[in-house]
Backbone as numpy.savetxt, mean C-alpha at the origin, in Angstrom:
# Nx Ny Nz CAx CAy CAz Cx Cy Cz
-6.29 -29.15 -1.55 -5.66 -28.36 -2.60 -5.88 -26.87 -2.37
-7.48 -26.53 -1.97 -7.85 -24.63 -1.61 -6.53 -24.44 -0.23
-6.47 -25.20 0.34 -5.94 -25.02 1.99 -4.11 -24.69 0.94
-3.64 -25.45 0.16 -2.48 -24.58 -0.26 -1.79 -23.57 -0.71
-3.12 -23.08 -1.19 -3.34 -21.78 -1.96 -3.18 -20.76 -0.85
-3.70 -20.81 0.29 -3.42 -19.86 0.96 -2.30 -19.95 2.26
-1.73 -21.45 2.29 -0.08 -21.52 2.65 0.78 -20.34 2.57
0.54 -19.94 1.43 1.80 -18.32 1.12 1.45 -17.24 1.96
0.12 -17.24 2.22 -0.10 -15.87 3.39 0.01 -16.10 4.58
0.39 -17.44 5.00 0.95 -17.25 6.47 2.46 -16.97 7.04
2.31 -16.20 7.73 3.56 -15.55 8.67 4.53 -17.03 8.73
5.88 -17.02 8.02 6.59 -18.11 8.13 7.24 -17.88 9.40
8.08 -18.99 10.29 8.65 -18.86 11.20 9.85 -19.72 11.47
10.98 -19.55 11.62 12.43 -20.23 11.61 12.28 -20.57 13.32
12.71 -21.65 13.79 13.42 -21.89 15.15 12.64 -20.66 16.11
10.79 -20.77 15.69 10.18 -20.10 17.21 10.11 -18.90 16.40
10.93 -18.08 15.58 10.93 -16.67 15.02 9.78 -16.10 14.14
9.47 -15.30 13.69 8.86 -14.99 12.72 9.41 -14.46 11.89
9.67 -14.71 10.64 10.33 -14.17 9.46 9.93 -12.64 8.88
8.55 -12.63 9.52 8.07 -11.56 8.85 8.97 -9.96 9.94
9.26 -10.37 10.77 10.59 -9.29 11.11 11.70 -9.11 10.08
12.28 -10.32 9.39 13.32 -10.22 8.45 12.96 -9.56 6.92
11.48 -10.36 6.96 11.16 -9.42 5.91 10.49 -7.90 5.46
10.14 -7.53 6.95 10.44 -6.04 6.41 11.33 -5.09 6.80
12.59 -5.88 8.01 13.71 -5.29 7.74 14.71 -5.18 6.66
14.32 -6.36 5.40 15.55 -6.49 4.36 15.52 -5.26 3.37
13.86 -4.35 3.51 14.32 -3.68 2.44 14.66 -2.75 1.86
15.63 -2.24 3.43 16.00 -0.81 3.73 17.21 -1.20 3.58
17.51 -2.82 3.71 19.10 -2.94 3.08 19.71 -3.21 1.72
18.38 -2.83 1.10 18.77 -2.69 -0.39 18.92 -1.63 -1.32
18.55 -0.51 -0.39 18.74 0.81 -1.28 20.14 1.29 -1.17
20.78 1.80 -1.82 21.93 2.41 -1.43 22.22 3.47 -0.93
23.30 3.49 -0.02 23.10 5.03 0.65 24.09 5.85 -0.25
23.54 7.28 -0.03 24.20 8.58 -0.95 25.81 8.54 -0.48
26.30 9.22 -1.61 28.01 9.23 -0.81 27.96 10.99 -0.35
29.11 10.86 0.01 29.19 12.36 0.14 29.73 13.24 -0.91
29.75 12.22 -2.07 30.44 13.09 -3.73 29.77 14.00 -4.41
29.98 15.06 -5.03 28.99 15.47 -6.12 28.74 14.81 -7.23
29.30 13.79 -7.60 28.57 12.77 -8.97 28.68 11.23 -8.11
27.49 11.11 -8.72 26.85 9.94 -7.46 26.81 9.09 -8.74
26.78 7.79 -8.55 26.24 6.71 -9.84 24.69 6.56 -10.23
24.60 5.93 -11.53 23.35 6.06 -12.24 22.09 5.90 -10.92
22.28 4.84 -10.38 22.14 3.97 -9.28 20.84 5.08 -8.51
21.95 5.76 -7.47 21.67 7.04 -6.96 20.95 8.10 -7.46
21.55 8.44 -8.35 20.94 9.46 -9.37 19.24 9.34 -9.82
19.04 8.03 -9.91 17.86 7.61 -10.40 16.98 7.46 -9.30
17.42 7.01 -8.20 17.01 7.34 -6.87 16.06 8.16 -6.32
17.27 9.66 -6.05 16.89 10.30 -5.78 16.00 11.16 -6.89
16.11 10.94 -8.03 15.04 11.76 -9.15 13.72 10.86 -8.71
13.50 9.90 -8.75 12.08 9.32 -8.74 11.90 9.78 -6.77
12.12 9.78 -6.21 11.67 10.18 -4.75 11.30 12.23 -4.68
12.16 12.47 -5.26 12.10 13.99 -5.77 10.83 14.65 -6.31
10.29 13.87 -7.30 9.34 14.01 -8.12 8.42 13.26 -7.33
8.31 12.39 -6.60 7.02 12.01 -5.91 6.56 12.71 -4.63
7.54 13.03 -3.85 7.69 14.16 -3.33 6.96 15.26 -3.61
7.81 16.13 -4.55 6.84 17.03 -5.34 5.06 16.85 -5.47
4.94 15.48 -6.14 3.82 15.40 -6.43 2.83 15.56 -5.02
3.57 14.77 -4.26 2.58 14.57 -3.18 2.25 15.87 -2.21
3.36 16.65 -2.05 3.42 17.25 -1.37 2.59 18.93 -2.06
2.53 19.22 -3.52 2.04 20.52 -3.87 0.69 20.83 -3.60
-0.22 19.84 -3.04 -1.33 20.49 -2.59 -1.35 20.82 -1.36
-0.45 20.35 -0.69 -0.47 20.66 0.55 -0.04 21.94 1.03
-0.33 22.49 2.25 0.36 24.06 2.72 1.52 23.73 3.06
2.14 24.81 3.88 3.93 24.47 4.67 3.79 23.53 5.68
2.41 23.37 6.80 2.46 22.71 7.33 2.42 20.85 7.59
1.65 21.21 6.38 1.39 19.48 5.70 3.16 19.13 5.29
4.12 20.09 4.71 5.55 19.55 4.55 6.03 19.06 5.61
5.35 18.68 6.59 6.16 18.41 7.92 6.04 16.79 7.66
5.12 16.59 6.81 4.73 14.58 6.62 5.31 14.19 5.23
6.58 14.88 4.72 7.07 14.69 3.19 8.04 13.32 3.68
8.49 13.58 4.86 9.65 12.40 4.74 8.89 11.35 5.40
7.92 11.26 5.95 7.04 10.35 6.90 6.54 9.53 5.16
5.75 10.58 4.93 4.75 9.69 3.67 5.59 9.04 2.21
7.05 9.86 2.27 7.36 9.19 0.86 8.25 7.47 1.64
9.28 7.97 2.79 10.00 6.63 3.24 8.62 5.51 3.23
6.99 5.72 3.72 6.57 4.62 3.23 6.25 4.52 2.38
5.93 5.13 1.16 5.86 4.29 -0.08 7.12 4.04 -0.77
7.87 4.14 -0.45 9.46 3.76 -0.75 9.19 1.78 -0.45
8.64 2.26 1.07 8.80 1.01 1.82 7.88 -0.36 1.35
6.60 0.73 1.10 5.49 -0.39 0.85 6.14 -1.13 -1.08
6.36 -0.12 -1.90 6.53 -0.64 -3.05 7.85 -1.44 -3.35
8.42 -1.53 -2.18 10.11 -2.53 -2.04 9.25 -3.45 -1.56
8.53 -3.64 -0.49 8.33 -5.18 -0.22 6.97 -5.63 -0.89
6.42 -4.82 -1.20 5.23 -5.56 -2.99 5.85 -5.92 -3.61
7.33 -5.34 -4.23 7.72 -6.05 -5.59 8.54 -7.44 -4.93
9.18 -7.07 -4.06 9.69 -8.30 -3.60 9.34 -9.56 -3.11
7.59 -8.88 -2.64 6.71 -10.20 -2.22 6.33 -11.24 -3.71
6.68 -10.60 -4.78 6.42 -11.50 -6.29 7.43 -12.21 -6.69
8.73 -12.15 -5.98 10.05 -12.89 -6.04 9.75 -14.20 -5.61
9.82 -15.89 -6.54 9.53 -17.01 -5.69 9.81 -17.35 -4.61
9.46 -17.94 -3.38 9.20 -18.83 -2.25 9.86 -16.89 -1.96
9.27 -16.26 -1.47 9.47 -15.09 -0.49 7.60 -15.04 0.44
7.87 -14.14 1.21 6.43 -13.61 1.79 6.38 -12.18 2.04
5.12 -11.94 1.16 4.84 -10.36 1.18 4.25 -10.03 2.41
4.52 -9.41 3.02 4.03 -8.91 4.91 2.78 -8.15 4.63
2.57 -7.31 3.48 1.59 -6.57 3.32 0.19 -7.39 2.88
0.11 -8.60 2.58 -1.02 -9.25 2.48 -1.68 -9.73 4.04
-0.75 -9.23 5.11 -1.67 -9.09 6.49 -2.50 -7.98 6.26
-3.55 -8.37 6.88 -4.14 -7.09 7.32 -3.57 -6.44 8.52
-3.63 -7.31 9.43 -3.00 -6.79 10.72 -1.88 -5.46 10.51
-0.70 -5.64 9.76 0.11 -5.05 9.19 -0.61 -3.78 8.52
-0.95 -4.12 7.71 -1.67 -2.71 6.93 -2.80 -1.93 7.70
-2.80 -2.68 8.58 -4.11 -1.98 9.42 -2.99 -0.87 10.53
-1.86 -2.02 11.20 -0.73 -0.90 11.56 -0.23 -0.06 11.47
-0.31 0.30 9.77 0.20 1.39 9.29 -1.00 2.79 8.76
-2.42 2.08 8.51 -3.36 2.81 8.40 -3.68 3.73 9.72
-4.20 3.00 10.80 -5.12 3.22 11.72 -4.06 4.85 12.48
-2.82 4.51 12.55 -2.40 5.69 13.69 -2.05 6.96 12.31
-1.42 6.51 11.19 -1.21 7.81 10.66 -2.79 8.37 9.91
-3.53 7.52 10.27 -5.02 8.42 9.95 -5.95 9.13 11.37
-5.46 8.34 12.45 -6.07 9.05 13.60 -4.81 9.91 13.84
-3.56 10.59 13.38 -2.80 11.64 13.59 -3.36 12.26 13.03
-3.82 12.25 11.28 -4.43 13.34 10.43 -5.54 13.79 11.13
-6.38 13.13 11.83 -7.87 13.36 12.52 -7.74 14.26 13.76
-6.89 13.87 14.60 -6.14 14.80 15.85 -5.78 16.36 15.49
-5.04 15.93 14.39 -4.38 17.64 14.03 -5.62 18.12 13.54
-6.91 17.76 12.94 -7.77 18.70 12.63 -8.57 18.70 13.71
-8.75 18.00 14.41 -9.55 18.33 15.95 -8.91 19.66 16.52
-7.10 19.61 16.60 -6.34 20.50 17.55 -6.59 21.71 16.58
-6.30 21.70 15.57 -6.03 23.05 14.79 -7.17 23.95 14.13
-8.28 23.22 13.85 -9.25 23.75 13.50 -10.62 22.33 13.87
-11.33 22.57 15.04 -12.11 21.92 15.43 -13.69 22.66 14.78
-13.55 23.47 13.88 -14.94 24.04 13.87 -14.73 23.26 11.94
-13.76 23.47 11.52 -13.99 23.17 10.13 -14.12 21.61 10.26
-13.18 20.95 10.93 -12.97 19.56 11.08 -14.18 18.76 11.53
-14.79 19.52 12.30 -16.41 18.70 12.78 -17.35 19.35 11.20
-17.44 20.54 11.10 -17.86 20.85 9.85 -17.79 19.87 8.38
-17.04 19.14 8.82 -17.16 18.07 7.26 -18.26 16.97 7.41
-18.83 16.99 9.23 -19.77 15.85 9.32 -20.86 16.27 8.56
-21.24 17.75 8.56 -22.75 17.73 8.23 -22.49 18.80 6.82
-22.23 18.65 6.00 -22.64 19.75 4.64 -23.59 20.45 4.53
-22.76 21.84 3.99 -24.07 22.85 4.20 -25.26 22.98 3.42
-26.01 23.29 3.74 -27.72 23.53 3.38 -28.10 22.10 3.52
-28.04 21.38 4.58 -29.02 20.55 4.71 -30.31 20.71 5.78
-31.41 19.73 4.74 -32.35 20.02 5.42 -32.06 19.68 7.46
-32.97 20.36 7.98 -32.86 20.19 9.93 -33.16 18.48 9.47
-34.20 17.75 8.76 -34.94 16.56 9.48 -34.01 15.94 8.79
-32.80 16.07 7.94 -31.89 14.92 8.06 -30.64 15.11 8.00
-30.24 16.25 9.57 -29.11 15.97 9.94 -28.97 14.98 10.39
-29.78 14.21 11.69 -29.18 13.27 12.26 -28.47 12.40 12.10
-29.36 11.99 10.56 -28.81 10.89 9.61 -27.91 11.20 9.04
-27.34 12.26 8.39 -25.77 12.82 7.88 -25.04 12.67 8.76
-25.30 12.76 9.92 -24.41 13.09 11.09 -23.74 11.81 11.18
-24.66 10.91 11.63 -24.84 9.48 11.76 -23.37 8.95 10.67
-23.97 8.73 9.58 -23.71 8.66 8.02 -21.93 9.20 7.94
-22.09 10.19 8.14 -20.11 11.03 7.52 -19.50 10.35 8.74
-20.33 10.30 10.10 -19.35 9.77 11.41 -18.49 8.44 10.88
-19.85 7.63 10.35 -19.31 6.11 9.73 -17.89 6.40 8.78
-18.45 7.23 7.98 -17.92 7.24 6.66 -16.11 7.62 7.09
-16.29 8.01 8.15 -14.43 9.01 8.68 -14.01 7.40 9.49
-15.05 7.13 10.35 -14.21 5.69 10.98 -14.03 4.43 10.07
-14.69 4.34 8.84 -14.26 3.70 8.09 -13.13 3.49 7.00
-12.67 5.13 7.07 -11.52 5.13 6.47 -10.31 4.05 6.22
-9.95 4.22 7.97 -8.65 3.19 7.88 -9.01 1.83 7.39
-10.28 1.15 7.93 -10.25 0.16 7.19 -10.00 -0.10 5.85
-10.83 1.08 4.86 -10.60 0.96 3.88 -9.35 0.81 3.25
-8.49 1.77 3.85 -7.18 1.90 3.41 -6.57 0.34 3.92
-6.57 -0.36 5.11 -5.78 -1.47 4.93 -6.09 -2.90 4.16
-8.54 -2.74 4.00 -8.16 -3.60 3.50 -7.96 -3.87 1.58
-8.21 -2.33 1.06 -7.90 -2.44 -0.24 -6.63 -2.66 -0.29
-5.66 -2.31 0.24 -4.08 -3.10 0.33 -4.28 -4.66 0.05
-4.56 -5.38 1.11 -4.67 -6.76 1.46 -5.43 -7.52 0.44
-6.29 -7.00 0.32 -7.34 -7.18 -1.03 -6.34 -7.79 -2.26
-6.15 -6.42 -2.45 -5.81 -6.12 -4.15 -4.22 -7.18 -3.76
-3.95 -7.03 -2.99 -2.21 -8.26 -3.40 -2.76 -9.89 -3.44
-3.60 -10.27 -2.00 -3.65 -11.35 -1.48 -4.58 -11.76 -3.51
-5.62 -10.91 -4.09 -5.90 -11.69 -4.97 -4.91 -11.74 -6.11
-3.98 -10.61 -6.47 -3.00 -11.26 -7.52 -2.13 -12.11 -7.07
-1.80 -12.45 -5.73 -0.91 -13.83 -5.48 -1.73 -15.13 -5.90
-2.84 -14.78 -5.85 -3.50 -16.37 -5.54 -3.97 -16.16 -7.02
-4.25 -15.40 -7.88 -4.41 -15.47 -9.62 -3.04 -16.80 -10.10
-1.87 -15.75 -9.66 -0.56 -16.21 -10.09 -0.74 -17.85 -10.08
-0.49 -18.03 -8.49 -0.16 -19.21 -8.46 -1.57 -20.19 -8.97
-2.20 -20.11 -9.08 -3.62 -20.82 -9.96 -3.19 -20.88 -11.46
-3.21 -20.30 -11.36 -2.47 -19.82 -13.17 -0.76 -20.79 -13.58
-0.41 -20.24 -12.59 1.50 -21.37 -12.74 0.59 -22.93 -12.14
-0.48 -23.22 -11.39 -0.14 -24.59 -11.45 -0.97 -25.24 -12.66
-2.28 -24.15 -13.09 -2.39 -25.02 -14.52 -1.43 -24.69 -15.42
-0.58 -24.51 -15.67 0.42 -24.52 -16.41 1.12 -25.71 -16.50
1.52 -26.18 -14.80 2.01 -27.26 -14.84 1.16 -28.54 -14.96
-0.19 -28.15 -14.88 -0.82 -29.86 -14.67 -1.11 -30.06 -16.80
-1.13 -28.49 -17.29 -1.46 -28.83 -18.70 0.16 -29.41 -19.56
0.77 -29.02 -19.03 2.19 -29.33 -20.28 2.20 -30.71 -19.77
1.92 -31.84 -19.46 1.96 -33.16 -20.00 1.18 -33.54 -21.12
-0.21 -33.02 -20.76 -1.06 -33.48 -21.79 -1.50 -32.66 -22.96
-1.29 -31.57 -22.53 -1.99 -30.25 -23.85 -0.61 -28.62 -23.98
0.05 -29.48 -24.55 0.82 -28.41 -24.34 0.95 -27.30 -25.01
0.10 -27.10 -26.26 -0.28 -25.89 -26.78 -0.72 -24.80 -25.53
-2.09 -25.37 -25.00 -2.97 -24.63 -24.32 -1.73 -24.25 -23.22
-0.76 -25.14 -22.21 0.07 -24.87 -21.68 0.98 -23.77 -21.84
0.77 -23.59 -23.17 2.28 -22.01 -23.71 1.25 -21.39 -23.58
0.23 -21.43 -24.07 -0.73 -20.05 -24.01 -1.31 -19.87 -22.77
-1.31 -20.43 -21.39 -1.55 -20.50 -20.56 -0.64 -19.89 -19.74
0.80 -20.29 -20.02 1.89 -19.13 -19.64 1.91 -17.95 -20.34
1.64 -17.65 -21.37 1.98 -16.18 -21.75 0.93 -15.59 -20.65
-0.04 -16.25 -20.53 -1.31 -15.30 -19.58 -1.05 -14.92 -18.09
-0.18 -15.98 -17.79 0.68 -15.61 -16.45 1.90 -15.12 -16.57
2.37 -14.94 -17.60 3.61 -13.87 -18.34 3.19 -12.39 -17.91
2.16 -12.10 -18.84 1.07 -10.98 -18.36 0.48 -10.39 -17.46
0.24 -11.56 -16.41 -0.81 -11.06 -15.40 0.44 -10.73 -14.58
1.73 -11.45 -14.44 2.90 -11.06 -13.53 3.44 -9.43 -13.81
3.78 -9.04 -14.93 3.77 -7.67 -15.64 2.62 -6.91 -15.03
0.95 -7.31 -14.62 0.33 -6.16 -14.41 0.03 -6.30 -12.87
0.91 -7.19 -12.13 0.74 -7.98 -10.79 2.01 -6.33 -10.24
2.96 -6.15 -11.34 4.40 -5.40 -10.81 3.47 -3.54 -10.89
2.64 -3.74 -11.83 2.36 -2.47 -11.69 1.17 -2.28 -11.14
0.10 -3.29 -10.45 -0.33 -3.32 -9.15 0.50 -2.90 -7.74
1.28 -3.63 -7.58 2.01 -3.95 -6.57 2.54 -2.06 -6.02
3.00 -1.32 -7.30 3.09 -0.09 -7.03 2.43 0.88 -7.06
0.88 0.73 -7.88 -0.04 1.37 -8.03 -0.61 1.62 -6.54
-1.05 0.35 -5.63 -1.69 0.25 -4.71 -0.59 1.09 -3.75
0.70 1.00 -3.81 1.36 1.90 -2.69 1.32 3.21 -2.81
1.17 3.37 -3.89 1.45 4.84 -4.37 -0.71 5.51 -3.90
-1.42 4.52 -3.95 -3.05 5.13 -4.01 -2.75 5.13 -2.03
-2.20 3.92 -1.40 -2.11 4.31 -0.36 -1.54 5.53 0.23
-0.94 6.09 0.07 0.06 6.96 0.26 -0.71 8.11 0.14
-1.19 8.44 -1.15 -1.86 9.43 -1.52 -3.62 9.76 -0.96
-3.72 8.65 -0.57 -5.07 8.84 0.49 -4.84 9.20 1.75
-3.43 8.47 2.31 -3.24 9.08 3.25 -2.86 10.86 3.28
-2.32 11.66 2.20 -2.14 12.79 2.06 -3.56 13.78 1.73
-4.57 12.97 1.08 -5.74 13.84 1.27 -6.70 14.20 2.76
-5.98 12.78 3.29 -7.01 12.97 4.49 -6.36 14.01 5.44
-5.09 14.23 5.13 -4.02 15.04 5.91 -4.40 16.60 5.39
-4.50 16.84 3.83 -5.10 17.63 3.27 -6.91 18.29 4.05
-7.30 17.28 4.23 -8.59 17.79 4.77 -8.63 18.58 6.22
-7.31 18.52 7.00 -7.58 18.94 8.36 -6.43 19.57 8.72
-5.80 19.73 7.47 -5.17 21.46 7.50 -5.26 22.17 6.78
């Protein structure tokens, strides 16, 4: 019965294929593209206001040069929060409950942020290992200590992704099958057992975008730190 529960996080595969190509190509074919009109539909309109404003957001702490990662960092959380919500659609598979995957997308755009502060300022960028006024007898150990703390980053970033989905999938479906094993015999507890997975699906949708949007934005501080 545990061994089914985690059936949904494996990479499905058609005739030798892996699906998980189809599924994170589908969900660039669901946005609509702009026309070339000046009145665009609600559609559009709403679109581009919520990308505009996240944009904005993300981008005002940054200098001119950090604007060079506005279209890099918003197309993925565009990307990541289309295939979270879509990974909660029945019999689908969310790609982002790999790690492998999230580790793909962590590891190089955080060793780019790390590069550009090596290239551009190597005295401030090593300067974050050791904080000032510390005592001489425990640099080593700071040293030691912040080194960890920078190579641990990416992990962090892919596996609080993986984390935080892989456990609201497996809440869900725990939750929908006592649902189904209670409505033969107790079917009070059964309705009230669904409203709770009514609920947890509602705070599963604003997970699903929370976590893209904290990804995203970690990736912009660390970008922040090394320019």
């Amino acid at each position: 019965m545990m061994t089914s529960f985690f059936d949904q996080f494996a990479s499905p595969y058609l005739m030798g294929v892996p699906l998980i190509i189809i599924a994170m190509a589908l969900p660039w074919l669901l946005f609509p593209t702009p026309s070339s009109r000046w009145i665009n539909n609600r559609l559009i309109t709403l679109q581009t206001w919520l990308t505009s404003r996240f944009t904005n957001q993300l981008m005002s702490p940054l200098n001119i040069k950090g604007h060079k990662w506005a279209l890099l960092l918003t197309s993925l959380m565009v990307f990541l929060i289309t295939i979270n919500l879509l990974g909660l659609l029945p019999y689908t598979f969310t790609p982002t409950t790999q790690l492998s995957l999230n580790m793909g997308f962590a590891v190089p755009l955080w060793l780019a942020t790390v590069i550009i502060g090596m290239k551009d300022q190597p005295t401030i960028a090593l300067g974050h290992l050791l904080p000032e006024g510390t005592p001489i007898a425990l640099i080593p150990a700071l040293i030691i200590i912040e080194t960890i703390s920078l190579l641990i980053r990416p992990l962090a970033l892919g596996v609080r992704l993986t984390a935080n989905l892989t456990a609201g999938h497996l809440l869900i479906q725990l939750i929908a099958t006592a649902v189904f094993v209670l409505m033969p015999m107790m079917p009070t507890v059964a309705i009230l057992t669904a409203t709770v997975l009514f609920l947890l699906t509602l705070l599963e949708v604003a997970v699903a975008m929370i976590q893209a949007y904290v990804f995203v934005l970690l990736l912009s501080l660390y970008l922040q730190e090394n320019i």
